[in-house]
Structures are given as structure tokens and as C-alpha cells.
C-alpha positions in Angstrom: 7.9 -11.8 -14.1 7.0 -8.9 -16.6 6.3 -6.6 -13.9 9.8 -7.2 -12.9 11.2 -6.6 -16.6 9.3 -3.1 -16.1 10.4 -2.4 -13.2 14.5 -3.3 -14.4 13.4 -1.7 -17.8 12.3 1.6 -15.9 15.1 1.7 -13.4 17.9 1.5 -16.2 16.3 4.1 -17.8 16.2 6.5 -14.9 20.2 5.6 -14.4 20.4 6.4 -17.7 19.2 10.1 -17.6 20.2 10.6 -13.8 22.7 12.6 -14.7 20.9 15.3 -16.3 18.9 14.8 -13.3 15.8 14.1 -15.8 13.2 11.2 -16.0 13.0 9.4 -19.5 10.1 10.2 -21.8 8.7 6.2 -20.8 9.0 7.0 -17.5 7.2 10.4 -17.5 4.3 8.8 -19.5 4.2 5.7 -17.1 4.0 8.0 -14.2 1.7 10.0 -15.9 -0.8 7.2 -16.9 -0.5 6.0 -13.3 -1.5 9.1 -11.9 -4.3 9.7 -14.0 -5.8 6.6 -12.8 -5.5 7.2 -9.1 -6.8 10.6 -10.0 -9.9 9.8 -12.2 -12.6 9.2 -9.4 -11.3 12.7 -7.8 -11.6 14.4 -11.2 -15.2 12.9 -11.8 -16.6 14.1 -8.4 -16.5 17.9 -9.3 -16.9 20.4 -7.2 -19.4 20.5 -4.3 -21.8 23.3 -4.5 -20.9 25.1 -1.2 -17.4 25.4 -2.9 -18.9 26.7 -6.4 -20.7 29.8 -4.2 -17.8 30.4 -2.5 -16.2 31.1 -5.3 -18.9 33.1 -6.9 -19.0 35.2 -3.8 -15.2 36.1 -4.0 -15.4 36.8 -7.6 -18.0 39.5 -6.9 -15.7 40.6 -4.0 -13.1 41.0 -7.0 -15.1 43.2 -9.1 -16.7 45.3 -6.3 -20.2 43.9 -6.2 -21.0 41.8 -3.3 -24.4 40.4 -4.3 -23.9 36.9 -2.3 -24.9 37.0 1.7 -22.2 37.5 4.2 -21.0 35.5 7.2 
């Protein structure tokens, strides 16, 4: 029942501002927070090491010093 008061609550906002073709504020931050948590576990990985010395190997590429091996 209150999921479907959000979802009403959200949908009357959006016909609200659809004709400035914009989302309401409530419905950015809703979309936002769900993102976030989808996201989180991706975010709290990091970045795999072999990904971190490729990047350190371009950056020297960049500035003219390639120290790192070549394949």
C-alpha cells in the first residue's frame, strides 16, 4: 500500500514538471539514493591492480618516460 502511495506520489510529480521536461527535486534524490545502493558493492571493490599499472604505464607514456615494461 505505501509503496503504491510512492509510486502515485512520484508519478504526479513527474506529470507535474513534464513539461519543462525536468524530474522533481524528490524524484532526483529518490533516484539518486536508489542508485547509490545498487552501486555501493561496485564502489567498495576498487580497482584491480592490473588496472592501477595500466594506468601508471600510460601516465608515464604522457609525460615521456616509459619506465613500466612493454607488451
Amino acid at each position: 500500500m505505501q509503496q503504491q502511495k510512492a509510486a502515485s506520489h512520484a508519478e504526479s510529480r513527474m506529470k507535474s514538471s513534464a513539461g519543462s521536461g525536468r524530474l522533481g527535486r524528490d524524484v532526483q534524490q529518490k533516484i539518486g539514493q536508489q542508485l547509490r545502493s545498487m552501486y555501493d558493492d561496485v564502489i567498495k571493490e576498487g580497482v584491480p591492480d592490473r588496472f592501477t599499472e595500466m594506468l601508471r604505464q600510460l601516465d608515464s607514456v604522457d609525460d615521456g618516460s616509459n619506465k613500466g615494461p612493454r607488451e
